[in-house]
C-alpha positions as CSV (number, residue, x, y, z in Angstrom):
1,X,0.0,0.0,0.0
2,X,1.2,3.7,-0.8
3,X,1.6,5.9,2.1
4,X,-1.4,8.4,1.3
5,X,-3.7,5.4,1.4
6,X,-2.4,4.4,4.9
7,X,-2.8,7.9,5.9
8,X,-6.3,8.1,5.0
9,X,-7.0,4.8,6.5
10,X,-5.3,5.9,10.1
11,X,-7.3,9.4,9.3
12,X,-10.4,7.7,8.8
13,X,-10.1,5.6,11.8
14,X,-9.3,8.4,14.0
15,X,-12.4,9.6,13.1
16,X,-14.3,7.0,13.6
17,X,-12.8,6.3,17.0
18,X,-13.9,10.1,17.9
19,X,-17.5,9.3,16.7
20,X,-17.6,11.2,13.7
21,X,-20.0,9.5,10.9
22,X,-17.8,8.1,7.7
23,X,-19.0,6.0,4.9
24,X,-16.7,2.8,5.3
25,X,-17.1,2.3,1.7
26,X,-16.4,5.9,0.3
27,X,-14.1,6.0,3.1
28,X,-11.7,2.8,1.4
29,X,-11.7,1.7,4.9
30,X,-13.4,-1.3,3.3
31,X,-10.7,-1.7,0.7
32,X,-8.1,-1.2,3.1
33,X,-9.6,-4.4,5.1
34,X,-9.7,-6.1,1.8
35,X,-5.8,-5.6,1.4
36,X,-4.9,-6.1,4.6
37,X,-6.4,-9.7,4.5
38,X,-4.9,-10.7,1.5
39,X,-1.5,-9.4,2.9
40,X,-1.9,-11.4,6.1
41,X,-4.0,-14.3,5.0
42,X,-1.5,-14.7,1.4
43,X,0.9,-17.5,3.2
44,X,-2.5,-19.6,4.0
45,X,-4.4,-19.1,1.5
46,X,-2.1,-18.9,-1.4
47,X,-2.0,-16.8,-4.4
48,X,-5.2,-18.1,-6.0
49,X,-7.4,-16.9,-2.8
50,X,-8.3,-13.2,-3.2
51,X,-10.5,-11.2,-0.8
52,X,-13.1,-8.8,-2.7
53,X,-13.9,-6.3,0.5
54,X,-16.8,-6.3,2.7
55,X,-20.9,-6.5,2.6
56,X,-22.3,-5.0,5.4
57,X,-19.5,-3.7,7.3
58,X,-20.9,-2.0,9.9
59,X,-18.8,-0.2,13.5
60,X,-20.0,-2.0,16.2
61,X,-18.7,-0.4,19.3
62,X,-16.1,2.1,19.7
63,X,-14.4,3.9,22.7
64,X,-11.2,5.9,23.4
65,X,-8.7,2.8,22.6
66,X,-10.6,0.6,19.8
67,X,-12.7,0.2,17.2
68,X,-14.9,-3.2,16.2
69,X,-15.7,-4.0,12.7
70,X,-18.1,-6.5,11.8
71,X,-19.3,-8.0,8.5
72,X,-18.9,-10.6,5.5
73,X,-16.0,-10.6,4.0
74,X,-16.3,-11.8,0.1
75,X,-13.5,-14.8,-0.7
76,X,-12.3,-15.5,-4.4
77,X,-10.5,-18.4,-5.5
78,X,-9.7,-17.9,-9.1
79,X,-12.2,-16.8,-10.6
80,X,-14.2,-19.7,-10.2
81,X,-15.2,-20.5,-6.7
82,X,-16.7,-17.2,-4.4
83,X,-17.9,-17.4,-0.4
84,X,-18.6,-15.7,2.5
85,X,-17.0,-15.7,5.3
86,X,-17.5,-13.8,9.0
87,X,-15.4,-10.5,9.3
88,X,-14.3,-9.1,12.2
89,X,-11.6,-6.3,13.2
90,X,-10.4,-4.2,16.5
């Protein structure tokens, strides 16, 4: 990931954490989850897995030290096989 988009992600979450309203999609906060599993997850899954961001992605509880994220995330193998699996980040 370039710099300005890790920027806008910390600068988003910031936000978020001091209760301001932000779109999670218009935001790329979605897209930023989508990269960072496919950066963590790459070892596991292999190159032929690809995450395809969020459905539903929603904050569901915030206070001065985190943030939860819930939601689906949408799984790719290929470009044959597509699930859903449970998202979740703090």
């Amino acid at each position: 990931m370039k710099k300005d988009a890790i920027d806008k992600f910390f600068n988003n979450i910031v936000l978020a954490r001091d209760g301001s309203t932000i779109d999670l999609y218009e935001s790329s906060i979605d897209a930023t989850f989508e990269r960072i599993c496919a950066a963590l997850l790459k070892n596991q899954r292999g190159d032929a897995v690809w995450y395809d961001g969020t459905s539903d992605l929603s904050i569901q509880k915030q206070n001065a030290k985190e943030i939860e994220f819930s939601g689906s995330m949408n799984v790719m193998e290929g470009q044959t096989k597509h699930w859903i699996e449970p998202f979740r980040a703090i």
